[in-house]
N, C-alpha and C positions, 0 to 999 in steps of 0.2 A: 736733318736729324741731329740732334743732341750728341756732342761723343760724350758725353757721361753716360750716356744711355746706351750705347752701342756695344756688343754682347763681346765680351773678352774669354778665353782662354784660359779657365785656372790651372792649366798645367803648364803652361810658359810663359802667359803674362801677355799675347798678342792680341792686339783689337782688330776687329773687323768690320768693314763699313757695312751698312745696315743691306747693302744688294749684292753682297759676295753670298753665292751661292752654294748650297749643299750646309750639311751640318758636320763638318771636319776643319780640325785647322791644321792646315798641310807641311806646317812646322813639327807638328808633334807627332803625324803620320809619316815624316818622312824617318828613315832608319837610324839618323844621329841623333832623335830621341825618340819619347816612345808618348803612346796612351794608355792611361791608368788603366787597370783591370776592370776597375765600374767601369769604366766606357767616356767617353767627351763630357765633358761636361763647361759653360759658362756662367760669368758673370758680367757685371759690369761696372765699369769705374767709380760710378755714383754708391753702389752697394760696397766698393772698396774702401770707400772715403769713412763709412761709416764707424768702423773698427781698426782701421789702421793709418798711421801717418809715415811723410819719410824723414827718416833719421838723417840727422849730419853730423858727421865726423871729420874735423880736421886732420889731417895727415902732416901738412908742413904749411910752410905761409904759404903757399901759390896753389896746392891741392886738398882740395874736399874730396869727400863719400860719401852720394847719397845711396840708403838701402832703404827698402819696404819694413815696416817696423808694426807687430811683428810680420816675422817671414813671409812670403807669399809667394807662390809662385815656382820658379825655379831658385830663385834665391840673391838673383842677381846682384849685381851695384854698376851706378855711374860715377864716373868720376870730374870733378869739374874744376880745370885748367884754369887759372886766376894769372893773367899774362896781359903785359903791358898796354897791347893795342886791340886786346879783342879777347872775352875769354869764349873756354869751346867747351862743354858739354862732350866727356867720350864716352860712348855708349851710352844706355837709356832703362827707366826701369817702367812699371807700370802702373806706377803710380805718382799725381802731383797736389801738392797742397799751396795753402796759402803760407802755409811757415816758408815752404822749399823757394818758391815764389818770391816772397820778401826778403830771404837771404842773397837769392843772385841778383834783383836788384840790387841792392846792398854794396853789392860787390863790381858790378857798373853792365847788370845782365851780361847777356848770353849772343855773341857774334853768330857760332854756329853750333851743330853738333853732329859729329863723326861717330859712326857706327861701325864696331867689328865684324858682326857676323850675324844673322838671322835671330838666331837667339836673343839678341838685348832689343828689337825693333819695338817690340812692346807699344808703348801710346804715344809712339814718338811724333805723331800730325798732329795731337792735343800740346807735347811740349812746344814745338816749331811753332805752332798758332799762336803759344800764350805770351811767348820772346819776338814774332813778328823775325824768326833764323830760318836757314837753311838746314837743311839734313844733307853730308855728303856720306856715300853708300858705293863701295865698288860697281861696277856694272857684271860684272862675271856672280854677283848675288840679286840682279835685279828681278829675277821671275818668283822670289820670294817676300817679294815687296806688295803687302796685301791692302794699306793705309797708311799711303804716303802723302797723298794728294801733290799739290804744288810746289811744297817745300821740298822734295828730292833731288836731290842735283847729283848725278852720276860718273863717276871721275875711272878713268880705264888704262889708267898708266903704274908701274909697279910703284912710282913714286908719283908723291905731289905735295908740292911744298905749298906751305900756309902763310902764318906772316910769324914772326917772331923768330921766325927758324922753326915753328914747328912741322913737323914730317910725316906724311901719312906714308906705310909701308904695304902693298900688298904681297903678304906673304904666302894666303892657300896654304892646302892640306886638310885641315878642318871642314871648311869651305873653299869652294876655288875663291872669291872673294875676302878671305879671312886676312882680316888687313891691322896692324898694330899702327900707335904715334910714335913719334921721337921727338923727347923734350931735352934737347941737349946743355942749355942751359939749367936746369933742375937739382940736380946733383952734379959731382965733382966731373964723373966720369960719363954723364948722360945717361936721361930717364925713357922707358918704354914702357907704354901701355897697352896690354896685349891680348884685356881677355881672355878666351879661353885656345888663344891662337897655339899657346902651350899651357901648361896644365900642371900647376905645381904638387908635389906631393902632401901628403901631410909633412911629413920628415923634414922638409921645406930644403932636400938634400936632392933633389932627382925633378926634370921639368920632361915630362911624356908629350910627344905628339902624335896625337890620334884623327882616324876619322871623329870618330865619337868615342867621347869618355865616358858617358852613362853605360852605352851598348857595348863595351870594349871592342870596336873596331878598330885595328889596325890601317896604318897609310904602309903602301909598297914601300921596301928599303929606295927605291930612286926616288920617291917623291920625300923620302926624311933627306936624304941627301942633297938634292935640290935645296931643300928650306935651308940646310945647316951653311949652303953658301951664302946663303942670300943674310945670313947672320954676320959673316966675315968680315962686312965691309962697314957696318952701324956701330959703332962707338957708346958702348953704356957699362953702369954698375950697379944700376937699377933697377929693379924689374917690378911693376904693380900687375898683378892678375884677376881671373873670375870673381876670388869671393874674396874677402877681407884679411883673412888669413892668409892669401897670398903673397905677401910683401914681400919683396928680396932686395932689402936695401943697402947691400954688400955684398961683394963678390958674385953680383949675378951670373958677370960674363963668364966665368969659372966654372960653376952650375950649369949651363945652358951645356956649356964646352965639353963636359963630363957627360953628361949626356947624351949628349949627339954622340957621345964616342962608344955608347953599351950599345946601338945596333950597328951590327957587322952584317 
C-alpha cells in the first residue's frame, strides 16, 4: 500500500496502516484528547498535499520549524536540530513535501528523529522511509505506536545520550513516556525541547503540567513533584514548546521554577 494513500486522522494528524482495524484512532479516543462532535473522521496524505505545504522557519543557525501551512490538524510543529555529526528531527508533523525534503538535504539530511509523545507520531514511517532514519520513541509509549514499521527503535532508560551531547530525557506525566532533549551547547545556559511535556501559557509567564491540556486533566500533586525533581539536575535557559509561540529564550529556568512552586 501506498502511504500517501493510507487513511490519516484529521483530528491529530496520525496515519494508519491500511490493516489496522476498526474505524477509531485510539489517540483521539483516548481521554488526553478528544473526537469532534461530527464524529471520526479521515483523510489522506496525498489529498493533504493538495492544498497544503510545510513551512520553515528558522529560529537560530542550528534550529528550524517545520509547521503544516495552513494549519491542520492539531496544529503541531517539528523542530529540526542542525548539529555537527548528525542532525535529528524532534517530533514530527503530518505532513512532507519536496520543499521540506530538499531543505534537509541541504542541510546534510536527517541521522534520526526522536519523538515526545503520541501526539506528534503523525506520518512519522513516511518521514523514516524518505531519510532511510530511525525513529526513537520511549517504550513506556509503545502500545500507542500504530505505523511505525521498522524504523522504531525503543529506548527505556530515564536517560539516553545521543552524540553531540544531545540528551534525551524521560520525563512522564502527560504520557508515562513523555520525554524532552537537552541541547546544551544551543544557548548560553542549555536548550530543551519539550513539547507539550509542559505547556506554556499564553502570558508566556506560567508552564502548567497536565494529564491533558485540551480536557483540563490534572496530574496528582506526587506526580508534579516527582517531575519538578527530575528538573533539578538539567542545566538550561531555554525552553522551545508545542506551538510556535512557545519560545522561552530567557529565564526559562526561572518560569519552570515558579511554577512548580503554585502547586502545594
Amino acid at each position: 500500500m501506498n502511504n500517501n494513500t493510507l487513511r490519516m486522522c484529521t483530528e491529530c494528524g496520525t496515519q494508519y496502516p491500511d490493516n489496522y482495524p476498526g474505524n477509531i484512532c485510539i489517540i483521539c479516543e483516548d481521554e488526553r484528547q478528544s473526537v469532534p462532535e461530527s464524529g471520526q473522521s479521515w483523510t489522506t496524505h496525498e489529498k493533504l498535499l493538495e492544498k497544503h505545504s510545510v513551512k520553515i522557519k528558522k529560529i537560530n543557525d542550528n534550529l528550524y520549524e517545520f509547521t503544516v501551512n495552513p494549519r491542520f490538524s492539531i496544529g503541531q510543529r517539528a523542530l529540526f536540530i542542525i548539529s555537527e555529526n548528525g542532525n535529528l528531527m524532534w517530533d514530527c508533523i503530518p505532513l512532507i513535501d519536496e520543499g521540506v525534503i530538499e531543505f534537509i538535504k541541504s542541510k546534510g539530511g536527517l541521522k534520526n528523529i526522536a519523538l515526545s509523545h503520541p501526539h506528534y507520531y503523525s506520518i512519522m514511517k513516511m518521514w523514516a522511509e524518505t531519510f532511510d532514519c530511525k525513529i526513537l520513541i520511549h517504550e513506556k509509549d509503545k502500545e500507542w505506536v500504530v505505523n511505525g514499521g521498522n524504523a522504531v527503535e525503543y529506548w527505556s532508560t530515564e536517560e539516553m545520550e545521543l552524540w553531540d551531547a544531545l540528551k534525551l530525557h524521560n520525563i512522564g506525566g502527560h504520557f508515562d513516556g513523555s520525554s524532552i532533549i537537552e541541547i546544551p551547547w544551543m544557548s548560553e545556559g542549555g536548550t530543551l525541547l519539550i513539547g507539550d511535556t509542559m505547556y506554556l501559557a499564553p502570558s508566556l509567564k506560567h508552564y502548567a503540567i497536565m494529564r491533558s491540556y485540551p480536557n483540563r486533566i490534572p496530574l496528582p500533586l506526587s506526580e508534579i513533584k516527582r517531575i519538578q525533581k527530575r528538573f533539578e539536575n538539567i542545566n538550561f535557559d531555554t525552553i522551545y514548546g508545542f506551538y510556535s509561540y512557545q519560545n522561552t529564550e530567557k529565564n526559562a529556568k526561572e518560569i519552570l521554577r515558579n511554577s512548580f512552586s503554585r502547586y502545594q
